[in-house]
PDB file of N, H, CA, C and O in Angstrom:
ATOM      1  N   UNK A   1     122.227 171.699 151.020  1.00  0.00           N
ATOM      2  CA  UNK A   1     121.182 172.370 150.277  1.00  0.00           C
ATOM      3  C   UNK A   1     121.696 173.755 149.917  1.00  0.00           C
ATOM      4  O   UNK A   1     122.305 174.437 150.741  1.00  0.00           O
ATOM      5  N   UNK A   2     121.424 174.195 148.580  1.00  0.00           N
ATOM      6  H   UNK A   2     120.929 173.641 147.910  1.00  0.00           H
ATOM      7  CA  UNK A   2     122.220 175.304 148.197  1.00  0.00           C
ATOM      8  C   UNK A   2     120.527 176.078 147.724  1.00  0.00           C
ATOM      9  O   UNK A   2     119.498 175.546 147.307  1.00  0.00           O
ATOM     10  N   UNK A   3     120.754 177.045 147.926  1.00  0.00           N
ATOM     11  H   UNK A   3     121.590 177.477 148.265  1.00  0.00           H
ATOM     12  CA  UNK A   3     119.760 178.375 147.305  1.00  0.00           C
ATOM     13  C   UNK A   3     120.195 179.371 147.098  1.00  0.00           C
ATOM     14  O   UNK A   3     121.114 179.878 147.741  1.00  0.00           O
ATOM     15  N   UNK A   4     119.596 179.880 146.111  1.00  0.00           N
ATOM     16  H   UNK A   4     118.850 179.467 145.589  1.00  0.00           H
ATOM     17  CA  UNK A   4     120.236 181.593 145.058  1.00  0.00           C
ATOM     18  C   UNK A   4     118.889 182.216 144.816  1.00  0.00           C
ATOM     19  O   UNK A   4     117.824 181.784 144.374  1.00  0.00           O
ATOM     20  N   UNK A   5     119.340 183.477 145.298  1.00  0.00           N
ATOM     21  H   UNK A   5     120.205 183.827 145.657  1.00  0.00           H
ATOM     22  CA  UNK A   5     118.055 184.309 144.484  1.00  0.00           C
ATOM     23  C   UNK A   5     118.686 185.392 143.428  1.00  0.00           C
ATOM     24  O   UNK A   5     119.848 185.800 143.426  1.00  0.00           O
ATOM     25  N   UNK A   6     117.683 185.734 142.579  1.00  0.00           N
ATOM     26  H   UNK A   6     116.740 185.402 142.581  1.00  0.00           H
ATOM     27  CA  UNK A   6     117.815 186.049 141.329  1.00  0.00           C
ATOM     28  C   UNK A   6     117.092 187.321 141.475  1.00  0.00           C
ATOM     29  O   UNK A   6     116.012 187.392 142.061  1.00  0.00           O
ATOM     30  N   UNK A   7     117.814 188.536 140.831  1.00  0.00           N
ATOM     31  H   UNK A   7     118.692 188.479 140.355  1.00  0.00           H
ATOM     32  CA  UNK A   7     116.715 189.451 140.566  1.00  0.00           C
ATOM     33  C   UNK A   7     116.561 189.618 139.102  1.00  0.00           C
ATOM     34  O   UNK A   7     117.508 189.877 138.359  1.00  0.00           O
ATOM     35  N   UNK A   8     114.726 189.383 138.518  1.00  0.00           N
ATOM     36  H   UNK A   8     113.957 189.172 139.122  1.00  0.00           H
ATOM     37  CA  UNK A   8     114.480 189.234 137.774  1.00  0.00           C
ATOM     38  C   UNK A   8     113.721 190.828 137.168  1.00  0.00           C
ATOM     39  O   UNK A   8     113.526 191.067 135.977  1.00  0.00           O
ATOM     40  N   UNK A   9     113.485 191.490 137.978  1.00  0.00           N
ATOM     41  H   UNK A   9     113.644 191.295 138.946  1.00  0.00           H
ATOM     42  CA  UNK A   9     112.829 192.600 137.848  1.00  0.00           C
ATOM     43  C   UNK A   9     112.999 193.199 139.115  1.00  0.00           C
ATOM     44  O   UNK A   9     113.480 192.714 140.139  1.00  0.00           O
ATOM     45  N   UNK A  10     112.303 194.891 138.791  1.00  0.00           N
ATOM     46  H   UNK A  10     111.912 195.285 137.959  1.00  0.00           H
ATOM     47  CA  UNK A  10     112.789 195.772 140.122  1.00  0.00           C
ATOM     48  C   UNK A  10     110.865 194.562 141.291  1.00  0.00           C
ATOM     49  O   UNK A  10     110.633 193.746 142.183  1.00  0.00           O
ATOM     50  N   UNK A  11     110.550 194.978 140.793  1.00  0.00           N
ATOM     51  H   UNK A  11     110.739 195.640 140.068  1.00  0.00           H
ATOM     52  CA  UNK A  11     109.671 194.115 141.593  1.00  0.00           C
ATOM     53  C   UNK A  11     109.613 192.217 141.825  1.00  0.00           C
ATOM     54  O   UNK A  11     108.860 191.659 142.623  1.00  0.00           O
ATOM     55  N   UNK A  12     110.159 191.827 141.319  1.00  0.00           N
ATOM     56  H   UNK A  12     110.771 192.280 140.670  1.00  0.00           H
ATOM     57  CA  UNK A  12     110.142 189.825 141.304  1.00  0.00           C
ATOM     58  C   UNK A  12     111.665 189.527 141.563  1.00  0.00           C
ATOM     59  O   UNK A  12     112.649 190.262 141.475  1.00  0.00           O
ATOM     60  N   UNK A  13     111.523 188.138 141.931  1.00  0.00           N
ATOM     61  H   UNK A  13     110.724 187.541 142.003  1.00  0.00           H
ATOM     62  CA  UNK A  13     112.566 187.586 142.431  1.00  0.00           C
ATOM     63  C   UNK A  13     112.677 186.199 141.859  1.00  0.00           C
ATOM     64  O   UNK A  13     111.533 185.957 141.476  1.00  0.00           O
ATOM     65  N   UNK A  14     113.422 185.174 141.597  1.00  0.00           N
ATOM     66  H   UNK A  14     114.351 185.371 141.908  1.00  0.00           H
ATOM     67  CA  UNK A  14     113.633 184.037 141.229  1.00  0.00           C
ATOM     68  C   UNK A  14     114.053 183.094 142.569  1.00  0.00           C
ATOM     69  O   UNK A  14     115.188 182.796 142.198  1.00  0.00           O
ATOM     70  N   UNK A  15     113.977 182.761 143.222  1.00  0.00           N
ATOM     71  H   UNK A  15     113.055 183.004 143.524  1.00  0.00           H
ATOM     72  CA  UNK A  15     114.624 181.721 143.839  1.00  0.00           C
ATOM     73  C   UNK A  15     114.884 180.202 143.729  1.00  0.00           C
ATOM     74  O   UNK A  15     114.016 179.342 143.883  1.00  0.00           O
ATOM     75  N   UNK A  16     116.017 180.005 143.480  1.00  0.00           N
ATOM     76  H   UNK A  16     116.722 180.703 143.355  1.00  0.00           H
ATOM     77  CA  UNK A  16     116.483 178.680 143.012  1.00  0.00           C
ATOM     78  C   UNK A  16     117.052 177.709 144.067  1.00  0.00           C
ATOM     79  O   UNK A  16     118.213 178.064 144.266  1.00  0.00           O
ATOM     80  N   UNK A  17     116.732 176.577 144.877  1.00  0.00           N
ATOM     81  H   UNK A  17     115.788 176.288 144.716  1.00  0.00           H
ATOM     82  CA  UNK A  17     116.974 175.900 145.692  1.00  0.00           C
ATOM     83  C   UNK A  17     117.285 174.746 145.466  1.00  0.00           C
ATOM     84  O   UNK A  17     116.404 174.243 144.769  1.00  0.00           O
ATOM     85  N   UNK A  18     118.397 173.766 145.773  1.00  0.00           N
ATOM     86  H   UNK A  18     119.112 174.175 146.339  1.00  0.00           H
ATOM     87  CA  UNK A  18     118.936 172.177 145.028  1.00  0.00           C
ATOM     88  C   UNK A  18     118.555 171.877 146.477  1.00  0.00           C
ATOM     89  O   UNK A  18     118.779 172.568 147.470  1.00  0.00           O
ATOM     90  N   UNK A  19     117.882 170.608 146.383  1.00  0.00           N
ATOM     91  H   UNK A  19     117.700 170.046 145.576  1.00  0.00           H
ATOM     92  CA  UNK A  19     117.844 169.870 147.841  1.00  0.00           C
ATOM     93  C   UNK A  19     119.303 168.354 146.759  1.00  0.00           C
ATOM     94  O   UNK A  19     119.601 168.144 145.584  1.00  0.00           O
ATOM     95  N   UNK A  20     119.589 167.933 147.721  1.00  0.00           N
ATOM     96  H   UNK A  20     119.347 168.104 148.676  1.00  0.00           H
ATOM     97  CA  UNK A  20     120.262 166.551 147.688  1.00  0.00           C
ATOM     98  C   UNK A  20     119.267 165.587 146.930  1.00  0.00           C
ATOM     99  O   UNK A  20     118.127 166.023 146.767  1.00  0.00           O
ATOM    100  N   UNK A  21     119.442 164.847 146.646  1.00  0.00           N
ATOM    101  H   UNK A  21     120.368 164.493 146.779  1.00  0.00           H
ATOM    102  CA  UNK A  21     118.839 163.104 146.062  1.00  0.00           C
ATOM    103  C   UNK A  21     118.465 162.757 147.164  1.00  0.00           C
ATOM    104  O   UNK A  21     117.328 162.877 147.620  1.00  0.00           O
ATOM    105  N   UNK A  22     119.549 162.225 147.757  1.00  0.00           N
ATOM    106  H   UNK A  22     120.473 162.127 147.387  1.00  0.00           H
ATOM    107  CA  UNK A  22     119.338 161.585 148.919  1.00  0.00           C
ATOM    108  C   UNK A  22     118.803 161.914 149.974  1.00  0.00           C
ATOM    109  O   UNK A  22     118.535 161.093 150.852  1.00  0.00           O
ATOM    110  N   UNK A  23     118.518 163.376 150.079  1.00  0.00           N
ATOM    111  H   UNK A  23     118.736 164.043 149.366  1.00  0.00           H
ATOM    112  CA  UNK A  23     117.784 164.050 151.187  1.00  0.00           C
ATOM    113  C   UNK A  23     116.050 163.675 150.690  1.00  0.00           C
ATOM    114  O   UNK A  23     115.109 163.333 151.406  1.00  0.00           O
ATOM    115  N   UNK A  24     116.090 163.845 149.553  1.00  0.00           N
ATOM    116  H   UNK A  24     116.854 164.123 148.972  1.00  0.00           H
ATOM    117  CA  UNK A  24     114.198 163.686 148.745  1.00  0.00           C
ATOM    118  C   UNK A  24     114.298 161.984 148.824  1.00  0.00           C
ATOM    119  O   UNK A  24     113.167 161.536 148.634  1.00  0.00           O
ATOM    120  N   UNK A  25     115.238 160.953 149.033  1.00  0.00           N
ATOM    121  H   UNK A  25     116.157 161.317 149.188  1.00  0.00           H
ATOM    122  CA  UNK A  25     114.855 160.110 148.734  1.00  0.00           C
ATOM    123  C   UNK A  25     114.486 159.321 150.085  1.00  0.00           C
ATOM    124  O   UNK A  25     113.745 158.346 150.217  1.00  0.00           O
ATOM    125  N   UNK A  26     115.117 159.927 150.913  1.00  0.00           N
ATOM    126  H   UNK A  26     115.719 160.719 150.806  1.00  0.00           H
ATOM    127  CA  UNK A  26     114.816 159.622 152.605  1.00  0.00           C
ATOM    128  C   UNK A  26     113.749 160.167 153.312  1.00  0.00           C
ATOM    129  O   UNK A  26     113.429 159.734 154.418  1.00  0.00           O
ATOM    130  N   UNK A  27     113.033 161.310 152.621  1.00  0.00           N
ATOM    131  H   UNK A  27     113.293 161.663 151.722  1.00  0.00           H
ATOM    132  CA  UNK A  27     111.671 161.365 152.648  1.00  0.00           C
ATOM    133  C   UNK A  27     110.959 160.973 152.178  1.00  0.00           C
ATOM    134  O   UNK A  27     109.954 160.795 152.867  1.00  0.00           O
ATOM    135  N   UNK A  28     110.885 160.606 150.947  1.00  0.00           N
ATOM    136  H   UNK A  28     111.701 160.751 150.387  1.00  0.00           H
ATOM    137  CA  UNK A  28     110.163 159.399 149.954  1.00  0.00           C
ATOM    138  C   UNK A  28     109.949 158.108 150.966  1.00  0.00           C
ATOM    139  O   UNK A  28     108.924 157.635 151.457  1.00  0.00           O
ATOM    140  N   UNK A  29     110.903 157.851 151.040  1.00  0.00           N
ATOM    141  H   UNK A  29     111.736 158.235 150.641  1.00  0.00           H
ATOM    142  CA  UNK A  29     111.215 156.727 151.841  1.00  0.00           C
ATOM    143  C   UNK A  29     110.239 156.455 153.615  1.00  0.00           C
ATOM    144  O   UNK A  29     109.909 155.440 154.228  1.00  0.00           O
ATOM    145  N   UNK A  30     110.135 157.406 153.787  1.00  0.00           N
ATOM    146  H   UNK A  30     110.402 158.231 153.289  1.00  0.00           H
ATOM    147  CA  UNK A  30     109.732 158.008 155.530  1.00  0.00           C
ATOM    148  C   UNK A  30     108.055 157.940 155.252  1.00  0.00           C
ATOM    149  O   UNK A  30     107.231 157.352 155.952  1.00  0.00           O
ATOM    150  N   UNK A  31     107.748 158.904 153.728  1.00  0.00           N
ATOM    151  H   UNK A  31     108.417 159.381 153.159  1.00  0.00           H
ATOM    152  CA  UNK A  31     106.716 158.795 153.941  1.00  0.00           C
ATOM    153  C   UNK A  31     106.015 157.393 153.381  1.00  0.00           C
ATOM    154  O   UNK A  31     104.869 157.106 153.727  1.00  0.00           O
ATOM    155  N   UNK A  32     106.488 156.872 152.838  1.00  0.00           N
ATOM    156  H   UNK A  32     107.419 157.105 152.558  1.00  0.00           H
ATOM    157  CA  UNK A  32     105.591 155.450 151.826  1.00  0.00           C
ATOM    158  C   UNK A  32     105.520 154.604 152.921  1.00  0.00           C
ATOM    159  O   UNK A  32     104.600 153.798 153.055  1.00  0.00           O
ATOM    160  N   UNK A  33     106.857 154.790 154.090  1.00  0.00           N
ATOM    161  H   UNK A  33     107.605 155.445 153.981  1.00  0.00           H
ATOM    162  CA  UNK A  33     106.599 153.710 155.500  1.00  0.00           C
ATOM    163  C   UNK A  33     105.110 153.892 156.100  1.00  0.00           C
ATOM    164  O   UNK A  33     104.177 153.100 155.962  1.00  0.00           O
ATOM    165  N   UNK A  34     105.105 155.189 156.837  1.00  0.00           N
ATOM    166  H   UNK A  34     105.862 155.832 156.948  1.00  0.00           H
ATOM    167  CA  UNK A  34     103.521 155.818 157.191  1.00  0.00           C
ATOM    168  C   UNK A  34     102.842 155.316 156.319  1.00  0.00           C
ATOM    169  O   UNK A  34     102.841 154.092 156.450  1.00  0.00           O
ATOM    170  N   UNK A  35     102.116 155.737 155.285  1.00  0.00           N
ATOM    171  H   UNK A  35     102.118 156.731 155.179  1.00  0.00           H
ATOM    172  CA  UNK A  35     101.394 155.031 154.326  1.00  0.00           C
ATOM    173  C   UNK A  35     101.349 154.122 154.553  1.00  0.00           C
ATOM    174  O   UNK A  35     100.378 153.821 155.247  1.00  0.00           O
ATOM    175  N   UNK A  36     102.320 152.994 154.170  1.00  0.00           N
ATOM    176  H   UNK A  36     103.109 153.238 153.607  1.00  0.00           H
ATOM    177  CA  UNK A  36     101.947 151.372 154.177  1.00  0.00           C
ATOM    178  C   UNK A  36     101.549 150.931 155.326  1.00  0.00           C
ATOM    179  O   UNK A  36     101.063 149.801 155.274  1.00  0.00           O
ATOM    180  N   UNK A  37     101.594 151.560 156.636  1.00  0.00           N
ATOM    181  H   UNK A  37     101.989 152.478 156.678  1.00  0.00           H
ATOM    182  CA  UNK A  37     101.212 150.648 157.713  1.00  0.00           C
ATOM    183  C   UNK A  37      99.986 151.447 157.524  1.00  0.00           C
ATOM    184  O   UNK A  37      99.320 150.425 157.687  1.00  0.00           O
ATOM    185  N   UNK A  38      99.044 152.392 157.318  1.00  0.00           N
ATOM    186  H   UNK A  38      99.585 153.222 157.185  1.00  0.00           H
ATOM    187  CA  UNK A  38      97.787 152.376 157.482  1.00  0.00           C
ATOM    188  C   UNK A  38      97.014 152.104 156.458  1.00  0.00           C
ATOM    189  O   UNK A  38      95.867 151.929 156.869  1.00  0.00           O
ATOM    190  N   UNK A  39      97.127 151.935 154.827  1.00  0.00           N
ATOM    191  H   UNK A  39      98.059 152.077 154.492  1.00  0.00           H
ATOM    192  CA  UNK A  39      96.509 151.860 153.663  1.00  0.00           C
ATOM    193  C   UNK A  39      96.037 150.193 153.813  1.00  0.00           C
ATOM    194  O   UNK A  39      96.643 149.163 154.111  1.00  0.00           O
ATOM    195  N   UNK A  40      95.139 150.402 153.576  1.00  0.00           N
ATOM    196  H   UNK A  40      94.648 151.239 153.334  1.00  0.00           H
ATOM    197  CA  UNK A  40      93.959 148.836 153.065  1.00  0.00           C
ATOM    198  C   UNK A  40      93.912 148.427 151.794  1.00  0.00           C
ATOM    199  O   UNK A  40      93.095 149.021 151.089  1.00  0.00           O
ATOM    200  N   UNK A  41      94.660 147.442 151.212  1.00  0.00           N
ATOM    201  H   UNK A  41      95.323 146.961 151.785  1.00  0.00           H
ATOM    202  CA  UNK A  41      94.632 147.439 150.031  1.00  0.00           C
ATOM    203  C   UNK A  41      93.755 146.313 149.653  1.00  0.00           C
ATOM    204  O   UNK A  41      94.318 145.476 150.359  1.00  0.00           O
ATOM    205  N   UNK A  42      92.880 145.703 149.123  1.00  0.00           N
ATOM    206  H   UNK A  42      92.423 146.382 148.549  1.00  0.00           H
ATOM    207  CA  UNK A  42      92.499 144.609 148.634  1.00  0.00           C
ATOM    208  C   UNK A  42      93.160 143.105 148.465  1.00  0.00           C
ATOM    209  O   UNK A  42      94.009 142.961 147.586  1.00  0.00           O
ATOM    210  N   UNK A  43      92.843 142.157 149.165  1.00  0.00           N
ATOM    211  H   UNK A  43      92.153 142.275 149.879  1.00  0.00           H
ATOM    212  CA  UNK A  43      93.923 141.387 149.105  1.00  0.00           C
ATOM    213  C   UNK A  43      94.660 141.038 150.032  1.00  0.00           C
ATOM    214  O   UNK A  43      95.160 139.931 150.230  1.00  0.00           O
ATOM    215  N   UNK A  44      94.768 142.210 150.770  1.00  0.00           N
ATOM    216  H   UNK A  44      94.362 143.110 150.609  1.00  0.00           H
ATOM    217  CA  UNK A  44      95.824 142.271 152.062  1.00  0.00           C
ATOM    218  C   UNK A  44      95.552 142.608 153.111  1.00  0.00           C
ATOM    219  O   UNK A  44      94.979 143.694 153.026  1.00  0.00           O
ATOM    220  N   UNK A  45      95.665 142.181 154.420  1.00  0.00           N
ATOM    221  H   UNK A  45      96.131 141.298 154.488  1.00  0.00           H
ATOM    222  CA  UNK A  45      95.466 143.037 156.005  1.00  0.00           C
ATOM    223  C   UNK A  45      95.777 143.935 155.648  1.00  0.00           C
ATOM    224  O   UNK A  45      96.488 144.097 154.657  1.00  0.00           O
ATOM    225  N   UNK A  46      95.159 145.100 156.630  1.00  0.00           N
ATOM    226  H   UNK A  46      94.581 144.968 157.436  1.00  0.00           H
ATOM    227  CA  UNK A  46      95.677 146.305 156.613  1.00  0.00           C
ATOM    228  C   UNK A  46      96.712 146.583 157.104  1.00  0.00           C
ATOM    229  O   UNK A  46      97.008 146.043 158.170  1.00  0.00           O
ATOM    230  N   UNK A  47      97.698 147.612 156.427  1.00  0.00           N
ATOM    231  H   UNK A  47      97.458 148.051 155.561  1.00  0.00           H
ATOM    232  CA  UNK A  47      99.055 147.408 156.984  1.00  0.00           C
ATOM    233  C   UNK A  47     100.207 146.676 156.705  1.00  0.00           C
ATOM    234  O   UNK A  47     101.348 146.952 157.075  1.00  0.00           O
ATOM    235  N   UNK A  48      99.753 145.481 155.859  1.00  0.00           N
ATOM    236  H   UNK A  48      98.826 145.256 155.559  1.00  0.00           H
ATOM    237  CA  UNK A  48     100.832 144.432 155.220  1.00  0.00           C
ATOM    238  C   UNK A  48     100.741 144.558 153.834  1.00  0.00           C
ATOM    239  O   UNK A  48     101.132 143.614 153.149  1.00  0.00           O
ATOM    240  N   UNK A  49     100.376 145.372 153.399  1.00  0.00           N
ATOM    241  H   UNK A  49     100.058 146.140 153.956  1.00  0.00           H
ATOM    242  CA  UNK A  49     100.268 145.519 151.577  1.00  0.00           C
ATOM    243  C   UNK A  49     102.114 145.667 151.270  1.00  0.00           C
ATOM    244  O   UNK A  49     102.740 146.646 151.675  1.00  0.00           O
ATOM    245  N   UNK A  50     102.580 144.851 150.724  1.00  0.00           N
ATOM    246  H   UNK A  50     102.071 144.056 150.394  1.00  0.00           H
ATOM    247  CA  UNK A  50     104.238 145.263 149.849  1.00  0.00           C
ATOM    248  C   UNK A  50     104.329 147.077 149.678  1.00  0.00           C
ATOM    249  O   UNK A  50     103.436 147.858 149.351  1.00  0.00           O
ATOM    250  N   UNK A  51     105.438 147.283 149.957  1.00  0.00           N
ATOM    251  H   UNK A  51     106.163 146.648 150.223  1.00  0.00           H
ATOM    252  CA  UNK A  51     105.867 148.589 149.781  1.00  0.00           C
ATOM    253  C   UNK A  51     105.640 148.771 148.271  1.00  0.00           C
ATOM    254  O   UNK A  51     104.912 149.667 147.844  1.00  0.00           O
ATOM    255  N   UNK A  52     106.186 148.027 147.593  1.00  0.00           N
ATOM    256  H   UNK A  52     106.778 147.300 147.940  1.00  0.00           H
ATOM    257  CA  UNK A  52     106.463 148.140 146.090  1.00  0.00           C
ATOM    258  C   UNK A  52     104.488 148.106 145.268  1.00  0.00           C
ATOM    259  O   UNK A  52     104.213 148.667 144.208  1.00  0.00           O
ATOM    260  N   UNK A  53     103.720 147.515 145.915  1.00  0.00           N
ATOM    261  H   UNK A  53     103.943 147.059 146.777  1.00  0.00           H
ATOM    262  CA  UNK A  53     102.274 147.666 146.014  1.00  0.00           C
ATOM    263  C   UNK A  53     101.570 148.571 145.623  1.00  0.00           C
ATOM    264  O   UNK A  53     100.883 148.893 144.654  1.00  0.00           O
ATOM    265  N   UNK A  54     102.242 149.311 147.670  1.00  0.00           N
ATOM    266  H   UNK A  54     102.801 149.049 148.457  1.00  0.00           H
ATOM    267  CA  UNK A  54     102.085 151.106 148.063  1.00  0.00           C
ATOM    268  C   UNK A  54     102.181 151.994 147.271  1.00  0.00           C
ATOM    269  O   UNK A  54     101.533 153.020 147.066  1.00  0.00           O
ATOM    270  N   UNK A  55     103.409 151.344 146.633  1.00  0.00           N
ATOM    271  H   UNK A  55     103.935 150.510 146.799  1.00  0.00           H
ATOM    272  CA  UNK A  55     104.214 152.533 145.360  1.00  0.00           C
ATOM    273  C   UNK A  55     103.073 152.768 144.154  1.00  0.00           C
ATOM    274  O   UNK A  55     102.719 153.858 143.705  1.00  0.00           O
ATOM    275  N   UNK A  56     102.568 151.362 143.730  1.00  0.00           N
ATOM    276  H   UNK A  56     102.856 150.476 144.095  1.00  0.00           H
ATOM    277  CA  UNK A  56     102.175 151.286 142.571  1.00  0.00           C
ATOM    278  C   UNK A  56     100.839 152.427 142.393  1.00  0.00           C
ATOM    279  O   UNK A  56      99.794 152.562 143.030  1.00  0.00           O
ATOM    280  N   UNK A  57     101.383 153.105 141.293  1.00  0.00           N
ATOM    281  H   UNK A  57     102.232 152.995 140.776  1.00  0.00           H
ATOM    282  CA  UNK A  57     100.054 154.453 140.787  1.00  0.00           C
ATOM    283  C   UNK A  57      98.786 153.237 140.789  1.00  0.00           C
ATOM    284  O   UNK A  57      98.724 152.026 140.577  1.00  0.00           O
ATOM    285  N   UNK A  58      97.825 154.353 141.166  1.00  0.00           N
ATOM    286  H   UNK A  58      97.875 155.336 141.338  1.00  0.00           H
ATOM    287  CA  UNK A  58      96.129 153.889 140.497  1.00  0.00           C
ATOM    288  C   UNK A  58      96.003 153.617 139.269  1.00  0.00           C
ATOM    289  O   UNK A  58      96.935 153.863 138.503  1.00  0.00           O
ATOM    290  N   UNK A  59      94.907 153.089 138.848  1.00  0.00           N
ATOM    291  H   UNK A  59      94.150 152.888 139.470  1.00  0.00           H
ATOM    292  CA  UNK A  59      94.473 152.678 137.330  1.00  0.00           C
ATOM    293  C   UNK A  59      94.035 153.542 136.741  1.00  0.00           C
ATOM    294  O   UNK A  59      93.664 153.371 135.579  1.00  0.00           O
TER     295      UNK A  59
END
């Protein structure tokens, strides 16, 4: 993870931070697990709804 700060003015600051892909995608990942074992979806026990389901946006 890389971060830079910027001075943009005598008073403000910019800060610019890169996380990894793979670091956001292993939290993505961590959290949709949580989720799926407690979300009730229609259709399904609770807890067994498809990940790919979980994923899917609302209407």
């Amino acid at each position: 993870m890389k971060s830079n700060v910027e001075k943009v003015s005598n008073l403000s600051r910019k800060l610019n931070i890169e996380v990894p892909a793979a670091a956001v995608q292993t939290a993505f990942q961590k959290i949709f697990n949580g989720i799926q074992k407690e979300v009730t979806i229609k259709g399904f026990r609770k807890g067994k709804a498809p990940l790919a389901t979980v994923k899917k946006p609302l209407r």
